[in-house]
C-alpha positions as CSV (number, residue, x, y, z in Angstrom):
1,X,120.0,95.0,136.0
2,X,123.1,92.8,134.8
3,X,122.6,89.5,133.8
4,X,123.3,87.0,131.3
5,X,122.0,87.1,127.7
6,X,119.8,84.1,126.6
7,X,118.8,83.7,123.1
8,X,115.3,82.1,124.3
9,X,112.3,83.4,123.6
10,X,109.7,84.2,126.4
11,X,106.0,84.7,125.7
12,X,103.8,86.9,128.1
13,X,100.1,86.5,127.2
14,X,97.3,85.9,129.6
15,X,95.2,83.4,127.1
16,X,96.9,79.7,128.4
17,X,95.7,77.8,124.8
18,X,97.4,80.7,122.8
19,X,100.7,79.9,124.9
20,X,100.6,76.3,124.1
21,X,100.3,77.2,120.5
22,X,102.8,79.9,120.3
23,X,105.1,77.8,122.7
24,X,104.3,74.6,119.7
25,X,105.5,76.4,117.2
26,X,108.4,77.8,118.2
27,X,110.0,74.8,120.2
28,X,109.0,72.8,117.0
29,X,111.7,75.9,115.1
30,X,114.4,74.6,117.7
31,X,113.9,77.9,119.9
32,X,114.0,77.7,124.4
33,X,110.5,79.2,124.9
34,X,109.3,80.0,128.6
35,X,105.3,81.3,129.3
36,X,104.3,83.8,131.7
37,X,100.5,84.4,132.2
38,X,100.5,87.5,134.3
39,X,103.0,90.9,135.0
40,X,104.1,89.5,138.4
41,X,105.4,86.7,136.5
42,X,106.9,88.7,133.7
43,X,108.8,91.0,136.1
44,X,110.5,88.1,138.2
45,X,111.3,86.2,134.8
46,X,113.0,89.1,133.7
47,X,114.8,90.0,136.7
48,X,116.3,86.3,137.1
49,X,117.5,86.3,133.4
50,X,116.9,88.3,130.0
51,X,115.5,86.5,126.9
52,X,116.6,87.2,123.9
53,X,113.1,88.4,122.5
54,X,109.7,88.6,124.8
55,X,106.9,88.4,122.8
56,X,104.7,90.6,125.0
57,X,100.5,91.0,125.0
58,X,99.1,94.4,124.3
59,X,96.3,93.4,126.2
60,X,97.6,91.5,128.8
61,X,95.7,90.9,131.3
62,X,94.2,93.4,133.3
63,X,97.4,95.9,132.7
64,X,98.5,97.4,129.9
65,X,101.2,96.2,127.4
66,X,102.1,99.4,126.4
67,X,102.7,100.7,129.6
68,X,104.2,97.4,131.1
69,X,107.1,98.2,127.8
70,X,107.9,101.0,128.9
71,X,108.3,99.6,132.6
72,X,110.4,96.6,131.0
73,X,112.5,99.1,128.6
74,X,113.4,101.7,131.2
75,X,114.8,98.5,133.1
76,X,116.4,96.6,130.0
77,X,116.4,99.3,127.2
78,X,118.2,96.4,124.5
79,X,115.8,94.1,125.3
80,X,113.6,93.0,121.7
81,X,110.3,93.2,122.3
82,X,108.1,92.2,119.8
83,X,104.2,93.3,120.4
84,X,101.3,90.3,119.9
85,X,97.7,92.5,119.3
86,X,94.2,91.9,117.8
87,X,93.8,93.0,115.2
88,X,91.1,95.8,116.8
89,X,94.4,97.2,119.1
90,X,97.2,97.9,115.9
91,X,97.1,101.4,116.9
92,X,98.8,100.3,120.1
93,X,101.0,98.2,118.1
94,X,102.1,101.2,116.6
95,X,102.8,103.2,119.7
96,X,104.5,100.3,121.0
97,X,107.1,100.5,117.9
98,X,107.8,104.3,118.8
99,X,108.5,103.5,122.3
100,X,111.2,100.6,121.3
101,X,109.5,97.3,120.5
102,X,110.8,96.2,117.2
103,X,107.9,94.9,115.8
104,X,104.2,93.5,116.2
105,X,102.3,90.3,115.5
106,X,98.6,90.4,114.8
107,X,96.4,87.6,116.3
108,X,95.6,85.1,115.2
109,X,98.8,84.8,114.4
110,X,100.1,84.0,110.9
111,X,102.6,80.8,111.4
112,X,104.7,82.3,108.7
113,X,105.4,85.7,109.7
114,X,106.1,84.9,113.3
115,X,108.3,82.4,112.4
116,X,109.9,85.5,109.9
117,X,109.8,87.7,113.0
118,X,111.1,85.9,115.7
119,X,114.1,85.1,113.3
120,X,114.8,88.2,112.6
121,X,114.3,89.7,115.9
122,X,117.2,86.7,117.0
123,X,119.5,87.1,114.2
124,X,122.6,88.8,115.4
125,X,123.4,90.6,112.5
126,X,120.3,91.8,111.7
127,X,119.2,96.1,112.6
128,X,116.5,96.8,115.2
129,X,113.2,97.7,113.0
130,X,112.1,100.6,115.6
131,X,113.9,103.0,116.9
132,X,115.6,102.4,120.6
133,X,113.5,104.5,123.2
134,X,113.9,108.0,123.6
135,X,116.9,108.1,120.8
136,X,116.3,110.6,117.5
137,X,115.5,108.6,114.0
138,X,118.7,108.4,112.1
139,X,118.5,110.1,108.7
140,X,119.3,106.7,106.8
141,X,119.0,103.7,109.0
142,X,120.0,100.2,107.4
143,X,117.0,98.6,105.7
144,X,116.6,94.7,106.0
145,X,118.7,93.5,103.2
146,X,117.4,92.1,100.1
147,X,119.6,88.9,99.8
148,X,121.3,88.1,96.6
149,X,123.6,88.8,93.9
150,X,122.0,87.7,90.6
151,X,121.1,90.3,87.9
152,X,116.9,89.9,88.7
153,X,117.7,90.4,92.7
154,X,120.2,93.7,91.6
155,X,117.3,95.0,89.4
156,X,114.7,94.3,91.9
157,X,116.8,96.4,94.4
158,X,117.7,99.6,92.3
159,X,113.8,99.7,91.3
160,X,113.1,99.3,95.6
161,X,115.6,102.4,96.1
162,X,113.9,104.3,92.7
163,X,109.9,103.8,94.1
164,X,111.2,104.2,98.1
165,X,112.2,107.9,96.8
166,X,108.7,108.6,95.4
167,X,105.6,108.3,97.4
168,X,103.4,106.7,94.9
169,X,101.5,103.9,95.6
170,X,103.1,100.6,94.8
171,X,101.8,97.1,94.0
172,X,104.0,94.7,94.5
173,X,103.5,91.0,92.8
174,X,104.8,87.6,92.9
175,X,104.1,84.0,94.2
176,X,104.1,82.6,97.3
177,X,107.2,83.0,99.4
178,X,109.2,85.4,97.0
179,X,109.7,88.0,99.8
180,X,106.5,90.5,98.9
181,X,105.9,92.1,102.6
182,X,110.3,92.0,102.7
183,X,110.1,94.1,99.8
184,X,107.3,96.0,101.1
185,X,109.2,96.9,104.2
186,X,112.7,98.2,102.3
187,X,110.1,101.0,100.1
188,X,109.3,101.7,103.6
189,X,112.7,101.8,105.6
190,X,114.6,103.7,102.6
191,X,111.8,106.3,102.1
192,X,111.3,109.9,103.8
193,X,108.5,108.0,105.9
194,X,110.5,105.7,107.6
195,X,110.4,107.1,111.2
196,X,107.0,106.4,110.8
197,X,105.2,103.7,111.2
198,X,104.7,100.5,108.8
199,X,101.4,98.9,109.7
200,X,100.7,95.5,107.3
201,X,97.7,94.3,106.9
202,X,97.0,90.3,105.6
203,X,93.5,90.8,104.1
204,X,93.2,86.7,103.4
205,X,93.8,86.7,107.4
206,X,90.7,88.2,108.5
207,X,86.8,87.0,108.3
208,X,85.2,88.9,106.0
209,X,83.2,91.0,108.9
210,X,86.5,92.5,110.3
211,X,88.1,93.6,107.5
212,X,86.3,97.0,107.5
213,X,86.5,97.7,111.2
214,X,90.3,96.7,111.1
215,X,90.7,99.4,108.2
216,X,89.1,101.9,108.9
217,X,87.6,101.5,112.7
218,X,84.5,101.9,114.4
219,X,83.1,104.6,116.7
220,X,81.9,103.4,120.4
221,X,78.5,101.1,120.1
222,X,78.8,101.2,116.4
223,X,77.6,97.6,117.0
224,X,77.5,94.6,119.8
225,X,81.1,94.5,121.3
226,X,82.3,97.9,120.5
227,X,82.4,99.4,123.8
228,X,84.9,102.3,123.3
229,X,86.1,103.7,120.0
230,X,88.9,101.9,118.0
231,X,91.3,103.0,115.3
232,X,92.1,101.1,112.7
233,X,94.8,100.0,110.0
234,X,94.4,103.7,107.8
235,X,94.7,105.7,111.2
236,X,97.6,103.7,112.9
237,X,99.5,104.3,109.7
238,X,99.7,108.2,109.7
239,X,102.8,109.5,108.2
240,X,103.8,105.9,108.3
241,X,103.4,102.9,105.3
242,X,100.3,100.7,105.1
243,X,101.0,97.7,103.4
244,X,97.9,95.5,102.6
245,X,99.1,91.7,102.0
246,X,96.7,89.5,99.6
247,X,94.8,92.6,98.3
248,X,92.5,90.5,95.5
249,X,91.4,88.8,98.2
250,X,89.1,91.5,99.5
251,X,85.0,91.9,99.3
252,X,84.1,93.7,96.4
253,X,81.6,96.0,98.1
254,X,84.6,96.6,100.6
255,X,87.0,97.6,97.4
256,X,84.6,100.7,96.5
257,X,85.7,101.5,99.9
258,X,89.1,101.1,100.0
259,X,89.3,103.1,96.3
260,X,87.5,106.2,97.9
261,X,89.9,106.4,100.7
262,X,92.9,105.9,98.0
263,X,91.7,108.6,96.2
264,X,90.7,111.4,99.4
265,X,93.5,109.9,102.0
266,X,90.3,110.4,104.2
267,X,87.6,107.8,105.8
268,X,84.9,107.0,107.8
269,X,84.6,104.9,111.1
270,X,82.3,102.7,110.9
271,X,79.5,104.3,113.2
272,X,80.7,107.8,112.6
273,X,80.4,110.5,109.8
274,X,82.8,112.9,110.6
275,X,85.8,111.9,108.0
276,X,89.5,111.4,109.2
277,X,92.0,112.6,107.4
278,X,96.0,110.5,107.3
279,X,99.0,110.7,105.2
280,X,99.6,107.4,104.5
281,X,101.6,105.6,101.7
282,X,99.7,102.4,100.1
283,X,101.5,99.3,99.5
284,X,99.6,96.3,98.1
285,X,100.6,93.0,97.1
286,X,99.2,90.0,95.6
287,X,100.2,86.1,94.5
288,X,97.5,86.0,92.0
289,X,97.4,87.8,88.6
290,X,95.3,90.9,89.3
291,X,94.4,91.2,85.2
292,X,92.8,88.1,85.5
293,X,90.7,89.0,88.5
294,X,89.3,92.1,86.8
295,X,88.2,89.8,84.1
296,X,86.7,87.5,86.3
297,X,84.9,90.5,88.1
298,X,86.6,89.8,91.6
299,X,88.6,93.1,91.2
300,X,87.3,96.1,90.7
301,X,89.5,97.8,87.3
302,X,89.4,101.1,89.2
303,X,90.8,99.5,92.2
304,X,93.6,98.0,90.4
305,X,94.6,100.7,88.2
306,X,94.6,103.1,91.7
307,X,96.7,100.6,93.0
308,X,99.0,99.7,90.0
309,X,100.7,103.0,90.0
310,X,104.1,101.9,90.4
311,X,104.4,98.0,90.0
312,X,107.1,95.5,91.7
313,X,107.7,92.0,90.4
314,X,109.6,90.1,92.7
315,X,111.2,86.9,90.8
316,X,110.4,84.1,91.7
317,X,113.5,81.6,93.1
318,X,113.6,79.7,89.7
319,X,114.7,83.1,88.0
320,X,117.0,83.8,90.2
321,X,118.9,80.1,90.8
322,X,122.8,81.6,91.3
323,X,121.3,83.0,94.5
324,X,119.9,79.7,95.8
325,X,123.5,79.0,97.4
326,X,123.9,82.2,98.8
327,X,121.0,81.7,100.7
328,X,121.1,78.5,101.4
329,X,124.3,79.1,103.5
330,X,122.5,81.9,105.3
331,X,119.6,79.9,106.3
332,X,121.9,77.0,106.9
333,X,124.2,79.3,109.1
334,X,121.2,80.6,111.2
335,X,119.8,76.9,111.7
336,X,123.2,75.7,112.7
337,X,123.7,78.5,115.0
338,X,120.3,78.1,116.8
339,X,121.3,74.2,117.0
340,X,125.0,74.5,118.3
341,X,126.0,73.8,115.1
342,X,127.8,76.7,113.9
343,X,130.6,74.8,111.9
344,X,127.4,73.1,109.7
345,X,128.1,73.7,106.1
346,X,127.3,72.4,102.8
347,X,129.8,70.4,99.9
348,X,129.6,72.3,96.5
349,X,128.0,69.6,95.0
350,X,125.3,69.8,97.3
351,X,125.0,73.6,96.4
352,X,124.2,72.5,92.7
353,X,121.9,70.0,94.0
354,X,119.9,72.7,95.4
355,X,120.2,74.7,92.2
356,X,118.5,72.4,89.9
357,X,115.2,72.4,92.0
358,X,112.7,74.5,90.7
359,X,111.5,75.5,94.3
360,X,107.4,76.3,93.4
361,X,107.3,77.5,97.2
362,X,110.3,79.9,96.3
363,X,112.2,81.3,99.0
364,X,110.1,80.0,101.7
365,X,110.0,77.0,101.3
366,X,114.1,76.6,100.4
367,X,114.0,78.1,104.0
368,X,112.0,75.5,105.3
369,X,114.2,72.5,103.4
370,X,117.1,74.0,104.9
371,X,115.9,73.9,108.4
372,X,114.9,70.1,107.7
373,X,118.4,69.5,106.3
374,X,119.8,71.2,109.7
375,X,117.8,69.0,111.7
376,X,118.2,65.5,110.2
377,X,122.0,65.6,108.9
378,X,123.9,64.0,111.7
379,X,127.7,64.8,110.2
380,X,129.4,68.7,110.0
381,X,128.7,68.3,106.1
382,X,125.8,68.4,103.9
383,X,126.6,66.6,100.6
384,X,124.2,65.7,97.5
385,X,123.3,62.6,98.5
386,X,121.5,64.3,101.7
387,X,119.9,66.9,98.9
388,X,118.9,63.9,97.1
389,X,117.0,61.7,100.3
390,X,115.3,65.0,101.6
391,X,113.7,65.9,97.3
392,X,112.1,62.7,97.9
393,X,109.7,64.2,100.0
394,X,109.0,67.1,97.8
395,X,107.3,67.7,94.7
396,X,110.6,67.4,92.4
397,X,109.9,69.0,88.5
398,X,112.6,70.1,86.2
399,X,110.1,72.3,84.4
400,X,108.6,75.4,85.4
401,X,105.8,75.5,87.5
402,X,102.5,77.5,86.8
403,X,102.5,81.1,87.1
404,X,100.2,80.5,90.5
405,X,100.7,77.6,92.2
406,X,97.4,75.8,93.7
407,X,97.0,76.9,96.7
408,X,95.5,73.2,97.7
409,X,97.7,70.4,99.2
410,X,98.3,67.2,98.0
411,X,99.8,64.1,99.6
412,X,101.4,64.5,103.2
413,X,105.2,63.9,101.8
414,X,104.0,67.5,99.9
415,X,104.1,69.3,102.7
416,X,106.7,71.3,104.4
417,X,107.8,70.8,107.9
418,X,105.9,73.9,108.8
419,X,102.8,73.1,107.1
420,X,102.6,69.3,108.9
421,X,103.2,70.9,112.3
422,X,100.2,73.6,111.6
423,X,98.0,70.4,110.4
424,X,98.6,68.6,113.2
425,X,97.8,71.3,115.4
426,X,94.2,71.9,113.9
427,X,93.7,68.1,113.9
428,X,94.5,68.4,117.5
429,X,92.0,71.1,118.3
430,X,89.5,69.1,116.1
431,X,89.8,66.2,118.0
432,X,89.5,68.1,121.7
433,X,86.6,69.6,119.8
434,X,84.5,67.0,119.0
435,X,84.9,68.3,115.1
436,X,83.4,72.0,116.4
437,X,85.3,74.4,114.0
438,X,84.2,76.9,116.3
439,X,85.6,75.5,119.6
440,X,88.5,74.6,117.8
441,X,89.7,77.3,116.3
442,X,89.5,79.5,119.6
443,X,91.4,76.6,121.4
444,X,94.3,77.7,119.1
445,X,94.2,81.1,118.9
446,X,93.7,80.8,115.6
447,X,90.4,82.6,113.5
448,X,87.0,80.6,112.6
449,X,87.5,81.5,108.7
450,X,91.4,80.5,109.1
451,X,90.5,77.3,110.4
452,X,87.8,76.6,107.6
453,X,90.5,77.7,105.4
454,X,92.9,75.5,106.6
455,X,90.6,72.4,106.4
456,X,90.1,72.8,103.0
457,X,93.9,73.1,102.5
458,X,94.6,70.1,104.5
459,X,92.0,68.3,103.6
460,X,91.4,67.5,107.0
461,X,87.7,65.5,108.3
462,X,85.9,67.3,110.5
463,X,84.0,64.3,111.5
């Protein structure tokens, strides 16, 4: 099959208000999306012309993603495939990644890692995560790069290559949009384990009732729904890395839990007493300070000192300002490229500009400003006065921030480009809704207890 390369992105899911959603977000990031709701459409998309990702549906339809991979790899074995699964089917995500897909996106899906994913999946530089299909794992393949040159980035990597040699389990901490599941994934892609698979888990993402059954799984009729036996996060991790995002966010009855299986490697599904044994490697992370949760009681001490065996700190951006250039121009270079743009760069006095920000939304959100600056800056330069007109919409302090941000909102000029187009979308669904969370919610593929979450973020009326 010869045929030319397009950097597009095509979607194949068989849920039509999850396309439009997907489809939103991603032409809203400057990317060609196409849809296809069924294999037949799939197949003659691809045969016509190769994207340069397809996000493809585990369950799609009445077929099988896995097996409709390894149709579409046998046929176009560099195609990137990146996997989209609930959260019940990761252990399918996983097999996926064996047979060649490069990663996998859990539903609902989380607006910031997609947007992480697809970016990385299209940047031309950047390694396959997986291995290709059918080849032998290399002994040392390149981990995703830890970008930067200041001394707190070079320490932050030595202590990555020092715990990726061990296989303790690590907690990783830092705010919002320093890099934690980044750095997760380097302990995982220079350790012994990385042929294995890296299964991460956002706790915050799931209503509370899942959280066990995504863990640890459930038997067949362990309750309404479960009609055949599922594995869950623990089990689709074997000889792999579980990384669990948000950790203090969990139940506390649910912690007791999690700390037996830390300490035995082995577990229960739900439904079933015959325990399951893995070899897994824990990662955790957390923005908030887990100290201050023990002594609040929403973290169990045991938990955290089981968890806190080897400890990360990732530095935030304001502790690390000689690499704000450094990435700026690699954001800035990506944007540019995705736009036409290649030749887009910025004048050194806009690269101190950017430097005396104290960016509270860190890395993250520098990305975001960047892709604003991309968007909006009609000439081939980007000077300080640009910097300057785009700050005004941002929350602009010379001093340091708090430790932990809030994680509410405030005005609209607060938020990033991102966050508007994810607030719009809920109001959207709201309104179709009739103010019905519910209705809502599944009219965006996104999670009941996201969407509540969200509201209160946004401050949205539900009226």
């Amino acid at each position: 099959m010869s045929k030319t390369l397009s950097p597009g992105v095509l979607v194949a899911d068989d849920d039509p208000q999850f396309l439009r959603l997907v489809e939103h977000h991603l032409r809203s990031w400057a990317h060609r999306v196409e849809t296809v709701a069924d294999k037949g459409q799939l197949l003659r998309k691809l045969a016509e012309q190769r994207p340069g990702l397809l996000l493809l549906d585990v369950r799609f339809g009445e077929h099988d993603g896995v097996e409709i991979l390894r149709q579409v790899l046998a046929e176009c074995p560099d195609l990137k495939v990146v996997m989209l699964t609930a959260f019940g089917s990761i252990d399918n995500a996983t097999t996926a990644i064996k047979l060649g897909a490069v990663d996998y996106l859990t539903k609902p899906v989380d607006v910031n890692r997609l947007r992480s994913v697809v970016a990385d999946a299209l940047e031309p530089s950047s390694p396959p995560v997986a291995v290709a299909r059918g080849a032998t794992p290399p002994a040392a393949p390149l981990p995703r790069p830890l970008l930067g040159e200041s001394d707190a980035i070079n320490r932050l990597r030595d202590l990555v290559a020092k715990i990726a040699a061990t296989d303790s389990t690590a907690l990783i901490l830092g705010e919002s949009g320093t890099g934690k599941e980044l750095v997760a994934r380097a302990l995982h892609e220079q350790s012994s384990r990385r042929s294995g698979p890296f299964v991460a888990l956002n706790v915050a993402a799931l209503p509370r009732e899942l959280v066990e059954s995504t863990l640890f799984g459930h038997a067949k009729g362990a309750f309404t729904g479960a009609d055949q036996m599922q594995r869950g996060c623990c089990e689709a991790a074997d000889h792999g890395t579980l990384f669990l995002d948000e950790i203090g966010e969990m139940e506390i009855g649910l912690q007791a839990k999690l700390l037996r299986f830390l300490q035995e490697r082995s577990f229960q599904r739900i439904g079933q007493t015959t325990p399951v044994s893995v070899d897994v490697r824990i990662v955790a992370a957390t923005n908030r300070n887990p100290l201050e949760q023990v002594r609040k009681g929403e973290l169990r001490e045991d938990l955290y000192y089981r968890l806190n065996v080897l400890p990360i700190v990732v530095p935030p951006l304001r502790e690390r300002r000689d690499d704000i250039p450094l990435l700026a121009k690699h954001f800035l270079a990506r944007f540019g490229a995705r736009s036409g743009r290649e030749s887009l760069r910025f004048l050194p006095a806009a690269e101190a500009e950017l430097c005396h920000h104290d960016w509270p939304g860190n890395v993250r959100e520098l990305e975001n400003f960047v892709e604003r600056l991309a968007v909006l800056c009609p000439g081939p330069t980007i000077g300080p006065d640009e910097i300057r007109s785009q700050f005004q919409d941002l929350p602009v302090s010379k001093s340091s921030p708090p430790a932990r941000p809030s994680p509410s909102v405030g005005p609209e000029s607060r938020l990033t480009e991102m966050e508007r187009i994810e607030k719009d979308a809920i109001m959207q669904a709201l309104a179709l809704a009739q103010g019905n969370v519910r209705m809502a919610a599944k009219s965006i593929g996104l999670g009941q207890a996201t969407v509540y979450r969200k509201i209160k973020k946004y401050g949205i009326e539900t009226r």
